[in-house]
N, CA, C and O atoms as a CHARMM CRD file, in Angstrom:
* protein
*
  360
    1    1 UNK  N     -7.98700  13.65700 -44.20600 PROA 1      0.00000
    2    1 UNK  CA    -8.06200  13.57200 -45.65100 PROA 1      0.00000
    3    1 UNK  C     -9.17800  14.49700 -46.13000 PROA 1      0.00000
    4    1 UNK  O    -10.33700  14.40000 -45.72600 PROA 1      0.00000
    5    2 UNK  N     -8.69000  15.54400 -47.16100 PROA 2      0.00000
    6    2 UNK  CA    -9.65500  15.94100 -47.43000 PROA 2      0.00000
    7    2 UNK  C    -11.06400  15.69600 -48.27400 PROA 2      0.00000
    8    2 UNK  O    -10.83900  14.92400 -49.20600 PROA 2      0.00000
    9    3 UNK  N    -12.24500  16.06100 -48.23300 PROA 3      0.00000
   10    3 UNK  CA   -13.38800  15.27000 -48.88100 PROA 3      0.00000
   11    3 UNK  C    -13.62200  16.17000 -50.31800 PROA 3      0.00000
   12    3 UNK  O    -13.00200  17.13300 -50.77000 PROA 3      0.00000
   13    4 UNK  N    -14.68100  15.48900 -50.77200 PROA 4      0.00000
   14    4 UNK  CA   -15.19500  15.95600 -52.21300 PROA 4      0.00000
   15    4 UNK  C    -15.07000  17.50500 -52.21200 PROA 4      0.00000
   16    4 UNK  O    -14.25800  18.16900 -52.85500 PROA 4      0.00000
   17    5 UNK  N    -16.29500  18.07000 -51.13200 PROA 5      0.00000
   18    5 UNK  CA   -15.81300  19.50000 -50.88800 PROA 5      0.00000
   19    5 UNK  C    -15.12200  20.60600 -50.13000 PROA 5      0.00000
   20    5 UNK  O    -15.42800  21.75300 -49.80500 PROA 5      0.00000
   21    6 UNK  N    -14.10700  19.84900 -49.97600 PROA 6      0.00000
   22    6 UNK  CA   -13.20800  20.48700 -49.32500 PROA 6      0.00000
   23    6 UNK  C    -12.76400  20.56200 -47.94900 PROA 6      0.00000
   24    6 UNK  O    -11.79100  21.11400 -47.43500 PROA 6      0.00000
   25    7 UNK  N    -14.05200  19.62900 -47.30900 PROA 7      0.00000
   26    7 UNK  CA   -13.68000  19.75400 -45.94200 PROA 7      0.00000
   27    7 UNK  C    -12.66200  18.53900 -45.38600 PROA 7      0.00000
   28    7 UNK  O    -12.23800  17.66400 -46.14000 PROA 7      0.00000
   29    8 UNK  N    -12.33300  18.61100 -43.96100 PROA 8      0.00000
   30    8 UNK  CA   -10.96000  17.71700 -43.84100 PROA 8      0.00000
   31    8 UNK  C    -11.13500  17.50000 -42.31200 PROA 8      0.00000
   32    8 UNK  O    -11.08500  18.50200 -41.59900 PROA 8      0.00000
   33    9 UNK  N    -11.38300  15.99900 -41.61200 PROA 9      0.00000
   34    9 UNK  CA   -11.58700  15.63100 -40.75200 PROA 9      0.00000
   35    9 UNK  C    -10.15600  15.65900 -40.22000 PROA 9      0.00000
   36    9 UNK  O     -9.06400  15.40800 -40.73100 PROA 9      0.00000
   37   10 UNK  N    -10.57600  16.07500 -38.94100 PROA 10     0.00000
   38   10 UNK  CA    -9.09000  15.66600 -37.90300 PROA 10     0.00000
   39   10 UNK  C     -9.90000  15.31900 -36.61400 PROA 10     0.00000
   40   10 UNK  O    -10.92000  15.72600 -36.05700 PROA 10     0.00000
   41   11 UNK  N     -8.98000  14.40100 -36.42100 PROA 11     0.00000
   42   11 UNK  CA    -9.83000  14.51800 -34.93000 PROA 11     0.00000
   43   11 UNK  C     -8.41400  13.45500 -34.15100 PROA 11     0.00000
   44   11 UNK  O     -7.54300  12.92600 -34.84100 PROA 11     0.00000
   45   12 UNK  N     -8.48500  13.34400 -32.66700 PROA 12     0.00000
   46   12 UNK  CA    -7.52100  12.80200 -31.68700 PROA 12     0.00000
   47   12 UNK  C     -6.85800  11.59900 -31.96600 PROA 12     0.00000
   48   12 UNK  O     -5.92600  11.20800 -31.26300 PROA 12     0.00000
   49   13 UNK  N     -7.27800  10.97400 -32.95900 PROA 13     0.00000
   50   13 UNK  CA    -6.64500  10.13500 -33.58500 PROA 13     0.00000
   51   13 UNK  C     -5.38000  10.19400 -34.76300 PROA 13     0.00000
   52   13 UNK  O     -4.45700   9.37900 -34.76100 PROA 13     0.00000
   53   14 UNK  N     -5.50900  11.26100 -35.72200 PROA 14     0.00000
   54   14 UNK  CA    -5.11000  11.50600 -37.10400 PROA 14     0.00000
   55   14 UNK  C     -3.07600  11.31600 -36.31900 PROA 14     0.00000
   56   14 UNK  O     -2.52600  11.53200 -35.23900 PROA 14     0.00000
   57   15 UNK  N     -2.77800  10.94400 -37.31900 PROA 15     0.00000
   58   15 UNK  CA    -1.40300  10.57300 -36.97100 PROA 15     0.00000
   59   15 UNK  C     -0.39100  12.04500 -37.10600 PROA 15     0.00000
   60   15 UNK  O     -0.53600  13.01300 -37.85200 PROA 15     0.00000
   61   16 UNK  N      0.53600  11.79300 -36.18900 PROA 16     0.00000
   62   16 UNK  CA     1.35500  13.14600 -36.25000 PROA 16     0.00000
   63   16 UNK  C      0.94300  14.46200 -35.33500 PROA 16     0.00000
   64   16 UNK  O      1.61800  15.48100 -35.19300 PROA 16     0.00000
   65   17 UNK  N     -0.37700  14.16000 -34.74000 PROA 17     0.00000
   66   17 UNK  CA    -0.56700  15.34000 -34.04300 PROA 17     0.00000
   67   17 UNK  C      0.38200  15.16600 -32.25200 PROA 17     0.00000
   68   17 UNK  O      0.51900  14.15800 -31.55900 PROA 17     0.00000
   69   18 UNK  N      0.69800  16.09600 -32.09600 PROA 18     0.00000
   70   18 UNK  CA     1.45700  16.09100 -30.67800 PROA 18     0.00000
   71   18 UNK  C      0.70700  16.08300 -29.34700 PROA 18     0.00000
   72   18 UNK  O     -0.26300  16.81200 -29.14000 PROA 18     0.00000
   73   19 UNK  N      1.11500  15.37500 -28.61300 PROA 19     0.00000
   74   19 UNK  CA     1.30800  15.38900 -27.07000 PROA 19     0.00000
   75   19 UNK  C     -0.01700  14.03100 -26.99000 PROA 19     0.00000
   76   19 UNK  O      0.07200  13.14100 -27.83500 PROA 19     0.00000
   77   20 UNK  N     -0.94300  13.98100 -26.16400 PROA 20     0.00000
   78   20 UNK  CA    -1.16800  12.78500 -25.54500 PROA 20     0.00000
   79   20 UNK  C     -2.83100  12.90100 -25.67500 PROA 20     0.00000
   80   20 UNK  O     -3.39900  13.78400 -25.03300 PROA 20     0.00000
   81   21 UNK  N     -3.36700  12.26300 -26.26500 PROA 21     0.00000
   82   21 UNK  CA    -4.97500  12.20900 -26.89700 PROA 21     0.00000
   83   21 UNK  C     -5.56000  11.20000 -25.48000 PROA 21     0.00000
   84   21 UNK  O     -4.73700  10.68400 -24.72400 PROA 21     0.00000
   85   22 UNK  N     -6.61600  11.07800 -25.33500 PROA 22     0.00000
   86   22 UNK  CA    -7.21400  10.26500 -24.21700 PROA 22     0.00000
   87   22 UNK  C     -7.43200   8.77300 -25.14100 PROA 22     0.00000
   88   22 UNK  O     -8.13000   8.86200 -26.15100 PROA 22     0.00000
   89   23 UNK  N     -6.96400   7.71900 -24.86300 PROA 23     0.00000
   90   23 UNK  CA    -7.07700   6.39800 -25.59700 PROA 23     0.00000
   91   23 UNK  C     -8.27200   5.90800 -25.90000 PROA 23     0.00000
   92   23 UNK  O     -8.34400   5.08600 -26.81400 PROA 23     0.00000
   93   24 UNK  N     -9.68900   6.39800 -25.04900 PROA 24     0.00000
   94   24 UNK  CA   -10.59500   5.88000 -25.27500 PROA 24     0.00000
   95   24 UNK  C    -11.79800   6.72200 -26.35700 PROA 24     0.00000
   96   24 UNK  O    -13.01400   6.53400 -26.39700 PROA 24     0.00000
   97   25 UNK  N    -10.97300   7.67000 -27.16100 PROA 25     0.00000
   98   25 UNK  CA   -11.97900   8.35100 -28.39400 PROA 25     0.00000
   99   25 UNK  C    -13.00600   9.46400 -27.96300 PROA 25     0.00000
  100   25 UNK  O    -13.54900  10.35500 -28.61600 PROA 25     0.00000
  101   26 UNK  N    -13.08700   9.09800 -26.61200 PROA 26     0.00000
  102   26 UNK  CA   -14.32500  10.60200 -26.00400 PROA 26     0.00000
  103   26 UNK  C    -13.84900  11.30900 -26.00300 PROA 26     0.00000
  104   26 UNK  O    -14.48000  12.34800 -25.80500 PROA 26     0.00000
  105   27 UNK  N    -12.61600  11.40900 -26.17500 PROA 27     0.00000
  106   27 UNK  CA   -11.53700  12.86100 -26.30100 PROA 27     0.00000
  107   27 UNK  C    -11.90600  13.64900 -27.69100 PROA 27     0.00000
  108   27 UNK  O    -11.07600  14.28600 -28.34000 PROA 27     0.00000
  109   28 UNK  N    -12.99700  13.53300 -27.96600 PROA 28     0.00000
  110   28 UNK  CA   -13.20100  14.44400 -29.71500 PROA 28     0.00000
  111   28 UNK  C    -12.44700  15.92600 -29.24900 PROA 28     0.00000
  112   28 UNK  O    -11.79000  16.11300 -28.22500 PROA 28     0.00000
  113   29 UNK  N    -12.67300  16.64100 -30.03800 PROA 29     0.00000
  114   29 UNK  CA   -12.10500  18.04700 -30.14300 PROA 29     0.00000
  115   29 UNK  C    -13.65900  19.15600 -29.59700 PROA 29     0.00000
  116   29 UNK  O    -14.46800  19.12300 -30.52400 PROA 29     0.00000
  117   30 UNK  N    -14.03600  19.78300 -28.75400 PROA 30     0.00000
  118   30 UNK  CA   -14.74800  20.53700 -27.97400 PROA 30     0.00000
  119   30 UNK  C    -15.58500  21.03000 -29.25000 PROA 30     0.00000
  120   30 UNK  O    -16.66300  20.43900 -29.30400 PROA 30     0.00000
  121   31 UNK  N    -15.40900  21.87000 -30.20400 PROA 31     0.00000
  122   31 UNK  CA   -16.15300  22.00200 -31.22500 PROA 31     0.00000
  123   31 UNK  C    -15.51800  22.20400 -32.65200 PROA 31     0.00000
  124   31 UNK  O    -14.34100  22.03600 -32.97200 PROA 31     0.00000
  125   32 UNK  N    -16.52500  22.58500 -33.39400 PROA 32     0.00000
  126   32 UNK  CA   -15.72800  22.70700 -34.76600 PROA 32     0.00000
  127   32 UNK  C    -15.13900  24.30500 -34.98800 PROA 32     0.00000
  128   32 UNK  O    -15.90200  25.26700 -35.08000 PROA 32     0.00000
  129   33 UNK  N    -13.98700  24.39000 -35.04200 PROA 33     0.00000
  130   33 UNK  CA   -13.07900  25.87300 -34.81600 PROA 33     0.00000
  131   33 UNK  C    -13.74000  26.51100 -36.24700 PROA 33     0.00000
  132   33 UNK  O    -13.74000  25.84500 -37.28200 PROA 33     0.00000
  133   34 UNK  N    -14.19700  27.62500 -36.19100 PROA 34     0.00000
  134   34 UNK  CA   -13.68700  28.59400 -36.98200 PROA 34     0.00000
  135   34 UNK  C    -12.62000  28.50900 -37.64800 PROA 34     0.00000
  136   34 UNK  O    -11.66300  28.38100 -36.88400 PROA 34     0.00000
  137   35 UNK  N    -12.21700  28.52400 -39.13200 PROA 35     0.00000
  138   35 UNK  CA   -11.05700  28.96900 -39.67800 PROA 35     0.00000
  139   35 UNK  C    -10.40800  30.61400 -39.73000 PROA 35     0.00000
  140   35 UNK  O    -11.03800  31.63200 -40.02000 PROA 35     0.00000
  141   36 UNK  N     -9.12500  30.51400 -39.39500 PROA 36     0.00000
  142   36 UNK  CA    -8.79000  32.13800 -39.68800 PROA 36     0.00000
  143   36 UNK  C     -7.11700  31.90400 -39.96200 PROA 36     0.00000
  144   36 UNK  O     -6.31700  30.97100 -39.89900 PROA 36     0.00000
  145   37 UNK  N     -7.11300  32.78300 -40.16900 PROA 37     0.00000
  146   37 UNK  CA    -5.40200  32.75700 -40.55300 PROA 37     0.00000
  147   37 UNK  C     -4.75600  33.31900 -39.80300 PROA 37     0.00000
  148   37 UNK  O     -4.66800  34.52400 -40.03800 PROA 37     0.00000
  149   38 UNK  N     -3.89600  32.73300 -38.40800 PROA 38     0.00000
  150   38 UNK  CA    -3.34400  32.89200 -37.42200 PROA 38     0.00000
  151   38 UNK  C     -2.27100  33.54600 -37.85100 PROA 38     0.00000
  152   38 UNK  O     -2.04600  34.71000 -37.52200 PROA 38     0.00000
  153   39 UNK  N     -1.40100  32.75600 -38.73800 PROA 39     0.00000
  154   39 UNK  CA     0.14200  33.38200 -38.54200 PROA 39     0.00000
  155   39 UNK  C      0.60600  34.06800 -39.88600 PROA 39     0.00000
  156   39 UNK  O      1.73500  34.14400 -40.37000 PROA 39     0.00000
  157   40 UNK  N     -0.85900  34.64200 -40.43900 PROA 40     0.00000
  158   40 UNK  CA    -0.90300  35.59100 -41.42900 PROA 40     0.00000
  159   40 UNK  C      0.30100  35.23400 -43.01200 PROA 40     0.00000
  160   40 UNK  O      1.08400  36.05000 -43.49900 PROA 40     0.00000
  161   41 UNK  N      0.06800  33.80700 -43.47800 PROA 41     0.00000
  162   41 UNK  CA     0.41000  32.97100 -44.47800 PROA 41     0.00000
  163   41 UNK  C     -0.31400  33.11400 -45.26800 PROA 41     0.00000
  164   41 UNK  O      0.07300  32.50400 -46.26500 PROA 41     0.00000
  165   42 UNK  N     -1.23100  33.61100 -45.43300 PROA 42     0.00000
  166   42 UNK  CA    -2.62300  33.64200 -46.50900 PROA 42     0.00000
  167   42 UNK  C     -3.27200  31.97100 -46.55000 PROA 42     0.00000
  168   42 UNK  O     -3.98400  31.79100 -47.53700 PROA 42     0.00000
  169   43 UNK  N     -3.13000  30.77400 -45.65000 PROA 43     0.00000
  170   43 UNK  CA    -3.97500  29.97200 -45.40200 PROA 43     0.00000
  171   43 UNK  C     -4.84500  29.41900 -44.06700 PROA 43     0.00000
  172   43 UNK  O     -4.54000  29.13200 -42.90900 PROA 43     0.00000
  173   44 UNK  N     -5.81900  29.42400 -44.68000 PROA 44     0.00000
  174   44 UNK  CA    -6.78800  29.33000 -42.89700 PROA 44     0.00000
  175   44 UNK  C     -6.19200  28.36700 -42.09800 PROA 44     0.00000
  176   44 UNK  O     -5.86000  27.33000 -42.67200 PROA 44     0.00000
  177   45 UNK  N     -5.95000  28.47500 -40.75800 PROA 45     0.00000
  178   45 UNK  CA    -5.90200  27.55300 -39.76500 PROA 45     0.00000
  179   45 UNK  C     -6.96500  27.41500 -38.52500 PROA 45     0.00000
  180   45 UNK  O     -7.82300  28.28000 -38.34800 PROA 45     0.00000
  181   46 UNK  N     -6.86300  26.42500 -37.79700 PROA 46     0.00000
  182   46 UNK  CA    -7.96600  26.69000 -36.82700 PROA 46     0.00000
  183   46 UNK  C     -7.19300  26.10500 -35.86900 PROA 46     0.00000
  184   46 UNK  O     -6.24200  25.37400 -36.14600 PROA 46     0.00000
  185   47 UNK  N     -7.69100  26.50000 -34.25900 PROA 47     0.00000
  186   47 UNK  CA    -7.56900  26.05000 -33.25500 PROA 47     0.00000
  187   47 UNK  C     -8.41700  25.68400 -32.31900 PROA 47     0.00000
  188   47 UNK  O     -9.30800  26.42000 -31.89500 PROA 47     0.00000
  189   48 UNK  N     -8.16700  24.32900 -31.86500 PROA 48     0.00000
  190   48 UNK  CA    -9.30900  23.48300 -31.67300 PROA 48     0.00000
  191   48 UNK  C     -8.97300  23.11500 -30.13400 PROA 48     0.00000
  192   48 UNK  O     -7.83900  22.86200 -29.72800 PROA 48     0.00000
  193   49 UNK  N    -10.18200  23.12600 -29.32000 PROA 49     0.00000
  194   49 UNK  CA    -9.64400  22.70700 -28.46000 PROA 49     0.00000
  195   49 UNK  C     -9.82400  21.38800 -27.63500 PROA 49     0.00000
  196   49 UNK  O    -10.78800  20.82100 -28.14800 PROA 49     0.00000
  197   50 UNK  N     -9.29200  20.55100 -26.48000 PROA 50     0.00000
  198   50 UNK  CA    -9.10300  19.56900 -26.58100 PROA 50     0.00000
  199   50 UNK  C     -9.53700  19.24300 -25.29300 PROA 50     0.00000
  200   50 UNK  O     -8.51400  19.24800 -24.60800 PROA 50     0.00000
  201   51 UNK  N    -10.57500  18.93900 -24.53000 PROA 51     0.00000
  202   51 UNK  CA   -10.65900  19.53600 -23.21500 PROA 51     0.00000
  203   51 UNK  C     -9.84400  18.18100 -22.43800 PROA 51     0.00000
  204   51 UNK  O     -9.25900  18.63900 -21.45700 PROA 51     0.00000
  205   52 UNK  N     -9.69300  17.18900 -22.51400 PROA 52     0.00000
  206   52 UNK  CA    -8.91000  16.03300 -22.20000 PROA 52     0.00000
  207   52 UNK  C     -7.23200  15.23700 -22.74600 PROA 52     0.00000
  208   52 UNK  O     -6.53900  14.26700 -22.44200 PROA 52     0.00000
  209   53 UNK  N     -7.21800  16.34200 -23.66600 PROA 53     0.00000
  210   53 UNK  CA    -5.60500  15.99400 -23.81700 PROA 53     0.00000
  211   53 UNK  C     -4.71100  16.19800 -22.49200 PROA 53     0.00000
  212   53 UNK  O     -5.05000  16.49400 -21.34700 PROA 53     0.00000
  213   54 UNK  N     -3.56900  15.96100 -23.00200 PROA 54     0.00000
  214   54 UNK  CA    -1.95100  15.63500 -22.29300 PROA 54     0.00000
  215   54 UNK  C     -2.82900  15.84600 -20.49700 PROA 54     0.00000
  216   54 UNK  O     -2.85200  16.76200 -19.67400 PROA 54     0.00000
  217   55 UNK  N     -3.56000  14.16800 -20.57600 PROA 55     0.00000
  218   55 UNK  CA    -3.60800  13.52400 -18.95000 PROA 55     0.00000
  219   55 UNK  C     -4.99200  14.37200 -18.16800 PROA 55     0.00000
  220   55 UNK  O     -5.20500  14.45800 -16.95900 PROA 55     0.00000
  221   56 UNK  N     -5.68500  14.85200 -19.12900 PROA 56     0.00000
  222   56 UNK  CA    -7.04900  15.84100 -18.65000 PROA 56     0.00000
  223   56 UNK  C     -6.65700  17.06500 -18.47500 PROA 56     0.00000
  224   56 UNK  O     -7.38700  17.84600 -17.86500 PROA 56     0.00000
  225   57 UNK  N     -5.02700  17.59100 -19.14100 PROA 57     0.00000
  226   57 UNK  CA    -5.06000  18.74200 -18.71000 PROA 57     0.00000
  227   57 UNK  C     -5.75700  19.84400 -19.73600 PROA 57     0.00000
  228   57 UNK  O     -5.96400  21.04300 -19.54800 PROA 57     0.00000
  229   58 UNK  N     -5.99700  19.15300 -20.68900 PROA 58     0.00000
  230   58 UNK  CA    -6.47300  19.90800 -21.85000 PROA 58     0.00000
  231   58 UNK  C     -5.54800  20.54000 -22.87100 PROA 58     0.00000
  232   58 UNK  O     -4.34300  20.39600 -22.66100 PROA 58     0.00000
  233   59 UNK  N     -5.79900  20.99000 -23.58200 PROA 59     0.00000
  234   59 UNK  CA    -5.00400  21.58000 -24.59600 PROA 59     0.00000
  235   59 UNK  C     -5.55200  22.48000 -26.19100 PROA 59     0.00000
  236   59 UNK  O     -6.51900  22.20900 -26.90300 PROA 59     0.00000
  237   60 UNK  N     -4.67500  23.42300 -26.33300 PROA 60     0.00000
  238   60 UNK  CA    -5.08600  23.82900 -27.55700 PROA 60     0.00000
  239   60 UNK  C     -4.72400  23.49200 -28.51100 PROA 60     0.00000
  240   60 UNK  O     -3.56100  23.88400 -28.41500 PROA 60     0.00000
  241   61 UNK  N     -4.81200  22.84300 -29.84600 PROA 61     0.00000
  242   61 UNK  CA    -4.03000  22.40100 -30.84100 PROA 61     0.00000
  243   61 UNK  C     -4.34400  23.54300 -31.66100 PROA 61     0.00000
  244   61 UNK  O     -5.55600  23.73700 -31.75600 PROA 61     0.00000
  245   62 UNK  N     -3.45700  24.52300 -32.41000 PROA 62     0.00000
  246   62 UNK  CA    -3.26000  25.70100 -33.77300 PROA 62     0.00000
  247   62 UNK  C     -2.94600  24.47500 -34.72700 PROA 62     0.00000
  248   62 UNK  O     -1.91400  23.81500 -34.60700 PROA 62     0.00000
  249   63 UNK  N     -4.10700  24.17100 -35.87300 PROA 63     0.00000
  250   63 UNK  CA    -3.88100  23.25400 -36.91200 PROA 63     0.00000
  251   63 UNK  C     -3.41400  24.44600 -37.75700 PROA 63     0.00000
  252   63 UNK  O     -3.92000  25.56200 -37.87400 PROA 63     0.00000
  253   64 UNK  N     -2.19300  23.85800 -38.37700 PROA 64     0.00000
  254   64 UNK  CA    -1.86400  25.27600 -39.48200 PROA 64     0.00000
  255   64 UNK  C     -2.54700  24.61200 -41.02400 PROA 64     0.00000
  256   64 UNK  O     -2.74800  23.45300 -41.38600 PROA 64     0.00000
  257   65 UNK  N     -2.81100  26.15200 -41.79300 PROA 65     0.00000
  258   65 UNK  CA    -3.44500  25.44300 -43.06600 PROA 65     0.00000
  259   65 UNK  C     -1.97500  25.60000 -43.74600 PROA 65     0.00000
  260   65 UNK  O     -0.96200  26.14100 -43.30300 PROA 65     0.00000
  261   66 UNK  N     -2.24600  24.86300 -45.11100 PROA 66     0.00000
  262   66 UNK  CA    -1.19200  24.42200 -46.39400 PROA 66     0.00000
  263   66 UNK  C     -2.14700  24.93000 -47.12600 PROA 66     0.00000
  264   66 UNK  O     -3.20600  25.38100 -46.68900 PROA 66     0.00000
  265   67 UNK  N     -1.67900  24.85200 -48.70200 PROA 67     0.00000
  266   67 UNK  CA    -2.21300  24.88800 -49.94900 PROA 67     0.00000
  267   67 UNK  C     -3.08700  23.24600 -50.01700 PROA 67     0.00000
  268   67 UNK  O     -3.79200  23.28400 -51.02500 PROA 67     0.00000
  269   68 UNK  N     -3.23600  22.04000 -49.38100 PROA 68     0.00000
  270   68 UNK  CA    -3.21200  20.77400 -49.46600 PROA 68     0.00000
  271   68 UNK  C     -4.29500  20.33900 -47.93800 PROA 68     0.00000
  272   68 UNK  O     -4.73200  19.22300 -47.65500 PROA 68     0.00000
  273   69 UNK  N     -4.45500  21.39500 -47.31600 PROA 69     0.00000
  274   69 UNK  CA    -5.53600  21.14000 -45.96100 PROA 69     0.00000
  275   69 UNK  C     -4.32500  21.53900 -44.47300 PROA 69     0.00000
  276   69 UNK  O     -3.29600  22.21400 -44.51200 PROA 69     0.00000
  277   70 UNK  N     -4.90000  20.89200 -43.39700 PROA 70     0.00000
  278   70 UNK  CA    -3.89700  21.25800 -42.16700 PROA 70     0.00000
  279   70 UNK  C     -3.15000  20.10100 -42.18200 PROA 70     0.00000
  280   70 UNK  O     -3.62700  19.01700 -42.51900 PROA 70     0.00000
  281   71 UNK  N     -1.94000  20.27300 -41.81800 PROA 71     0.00000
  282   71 UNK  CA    -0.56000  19.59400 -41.50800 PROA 71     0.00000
  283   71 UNK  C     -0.64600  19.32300 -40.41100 PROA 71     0.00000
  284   71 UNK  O     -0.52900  20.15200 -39.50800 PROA 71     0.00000
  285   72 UNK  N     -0.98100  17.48700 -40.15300 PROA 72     0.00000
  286   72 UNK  CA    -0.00800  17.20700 -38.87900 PROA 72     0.00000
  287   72 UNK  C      1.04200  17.58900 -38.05900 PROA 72     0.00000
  288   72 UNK  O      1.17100  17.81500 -36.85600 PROA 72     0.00000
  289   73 UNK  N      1.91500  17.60300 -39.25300 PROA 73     0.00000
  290   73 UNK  CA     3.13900  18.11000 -38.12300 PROA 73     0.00000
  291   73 UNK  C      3.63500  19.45100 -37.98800 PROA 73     0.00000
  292   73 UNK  O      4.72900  19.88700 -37.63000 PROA 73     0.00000
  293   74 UNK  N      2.66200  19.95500 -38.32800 PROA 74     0.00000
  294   74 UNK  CA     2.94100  21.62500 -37.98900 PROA 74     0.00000
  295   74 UNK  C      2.18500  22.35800 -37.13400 PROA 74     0.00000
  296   74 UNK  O      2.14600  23.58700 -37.08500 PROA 74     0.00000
  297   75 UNK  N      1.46200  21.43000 -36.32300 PROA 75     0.00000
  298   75 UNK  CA     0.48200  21.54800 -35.30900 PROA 75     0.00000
  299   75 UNK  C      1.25200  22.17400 -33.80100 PROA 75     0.00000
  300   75 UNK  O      2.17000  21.66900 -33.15500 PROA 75     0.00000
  301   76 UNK  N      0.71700  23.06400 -33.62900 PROA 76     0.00000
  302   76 UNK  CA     1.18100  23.53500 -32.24500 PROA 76     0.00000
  303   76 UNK  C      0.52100  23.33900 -31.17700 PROA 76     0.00000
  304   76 UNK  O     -0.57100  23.90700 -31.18700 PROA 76     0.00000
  305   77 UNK  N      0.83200  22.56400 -29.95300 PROA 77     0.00000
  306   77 UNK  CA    -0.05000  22.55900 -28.46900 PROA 77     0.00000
  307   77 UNK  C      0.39000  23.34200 -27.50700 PROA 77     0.00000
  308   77 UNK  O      1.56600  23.27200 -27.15100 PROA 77     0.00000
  309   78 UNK  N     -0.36400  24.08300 -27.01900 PROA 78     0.00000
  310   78 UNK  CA    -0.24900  24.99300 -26.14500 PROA 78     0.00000
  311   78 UNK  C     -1.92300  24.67200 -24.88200 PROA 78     0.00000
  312   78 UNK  O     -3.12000  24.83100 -25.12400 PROA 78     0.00000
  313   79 UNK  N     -1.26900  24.23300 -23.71100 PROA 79     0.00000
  314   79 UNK  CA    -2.30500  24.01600 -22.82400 PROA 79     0.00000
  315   79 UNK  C     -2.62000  25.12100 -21.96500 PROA 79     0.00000
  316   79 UNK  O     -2.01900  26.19600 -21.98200 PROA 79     0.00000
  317   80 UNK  N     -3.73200  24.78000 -21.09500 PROA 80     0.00000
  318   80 UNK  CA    -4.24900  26.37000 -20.82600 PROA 80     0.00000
  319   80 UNK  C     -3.21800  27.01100 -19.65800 PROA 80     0.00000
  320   80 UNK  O     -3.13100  28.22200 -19.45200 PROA 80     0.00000
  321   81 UNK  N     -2.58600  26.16400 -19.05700 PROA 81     0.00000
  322   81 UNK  CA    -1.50700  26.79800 -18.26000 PROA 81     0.00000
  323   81 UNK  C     -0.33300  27.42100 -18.34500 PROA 81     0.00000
  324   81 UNK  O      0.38700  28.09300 -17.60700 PROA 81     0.00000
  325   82 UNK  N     -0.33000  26.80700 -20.02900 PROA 82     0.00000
  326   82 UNK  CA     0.73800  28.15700 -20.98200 PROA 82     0.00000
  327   82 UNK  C     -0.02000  29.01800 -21.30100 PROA 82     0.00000
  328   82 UNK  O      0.45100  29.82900 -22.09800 PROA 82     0.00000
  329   83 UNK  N     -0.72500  29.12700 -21.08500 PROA 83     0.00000
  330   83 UNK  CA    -1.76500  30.26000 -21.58300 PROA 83     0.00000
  331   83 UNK  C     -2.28700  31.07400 -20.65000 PROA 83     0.00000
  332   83 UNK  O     -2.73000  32.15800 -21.02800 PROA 83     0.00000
  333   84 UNK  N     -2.33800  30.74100 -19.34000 PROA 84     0.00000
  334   84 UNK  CA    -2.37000  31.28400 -18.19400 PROA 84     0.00000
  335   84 UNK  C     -4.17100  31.28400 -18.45100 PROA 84     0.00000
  336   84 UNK  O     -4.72600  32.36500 -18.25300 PROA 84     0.00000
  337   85 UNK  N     -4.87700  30.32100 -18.79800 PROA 85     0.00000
  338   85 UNK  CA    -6.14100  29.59800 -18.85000 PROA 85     0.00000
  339   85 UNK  C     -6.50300  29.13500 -17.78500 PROA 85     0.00000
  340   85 UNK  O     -5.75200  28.16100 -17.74800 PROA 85     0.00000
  341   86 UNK  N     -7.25500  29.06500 -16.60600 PROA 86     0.00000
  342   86 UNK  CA    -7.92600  28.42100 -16.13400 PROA 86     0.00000
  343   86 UNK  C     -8.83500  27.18100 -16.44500 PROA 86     0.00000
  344   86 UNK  O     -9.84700  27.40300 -17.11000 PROA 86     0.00000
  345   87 UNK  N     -8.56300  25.81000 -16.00400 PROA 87     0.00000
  346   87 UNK  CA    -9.53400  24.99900 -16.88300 PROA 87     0.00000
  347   87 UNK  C     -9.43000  24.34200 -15.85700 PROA 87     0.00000
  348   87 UNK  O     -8.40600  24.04000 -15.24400 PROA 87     0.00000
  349   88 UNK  N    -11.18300  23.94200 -15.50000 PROA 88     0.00000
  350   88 UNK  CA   -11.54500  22.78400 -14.23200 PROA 88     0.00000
  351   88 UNK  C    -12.63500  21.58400 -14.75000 PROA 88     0.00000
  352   88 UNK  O    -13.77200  21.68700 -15.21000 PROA 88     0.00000
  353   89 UNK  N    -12.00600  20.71400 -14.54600 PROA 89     0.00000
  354   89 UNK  CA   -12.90800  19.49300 -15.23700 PROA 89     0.00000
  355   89 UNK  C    -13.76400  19.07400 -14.21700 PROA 89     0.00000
  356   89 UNK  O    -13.14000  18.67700 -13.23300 PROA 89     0.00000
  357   90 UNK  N    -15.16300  19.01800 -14.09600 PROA 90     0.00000
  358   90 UNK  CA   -15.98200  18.40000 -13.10400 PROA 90     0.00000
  359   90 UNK  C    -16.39100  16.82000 -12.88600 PROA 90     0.00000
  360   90 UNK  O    -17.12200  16.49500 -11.95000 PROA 90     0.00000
């Protein structure tokens, strides 16, 4: 939801986002993304990453922007092994 000024919490909880969040909330999102405009719509999106999504494998979520903030369900996950990412959890 977005706030007074404009900013708009998401985090592993918010409903509608895809694939598999860690149940116990330590799963926050790695940091706060940069906005940029990925798929060149004229609204910022960010991609955030997830270091414990879908089972610890991690994941990237592309939040797309709207005129209205980022859309749940227009969220794309792409994990680092579609990505040909290396990612080792210690």
């Amino acid at each position: 939801m977005p706030s007074a000024d404009g900013e708009q919490a998401v985090d592993p909880l918010t409903d509608g986002l895809p694939g598999t969040p860690n149940p116990y909330k330590w799963n926050e999102f790695g940091y706060q993304p940069p906005l940029l405009d990925v798929d060149g719509d004229g609204h910022d999106d960010a991609v955030a990453f997830a270091p414990l999504w879908e089972k610890r494998a991690g994941a990237f979520l592309v939040l797309r922007g709207t005129d209205g903030g980022f859309d749940a369900e227009k969220v794309q996950l792409l994990t680092p092994g579609e990505l040909g990412v290396p990612l080792r959890l210690s």
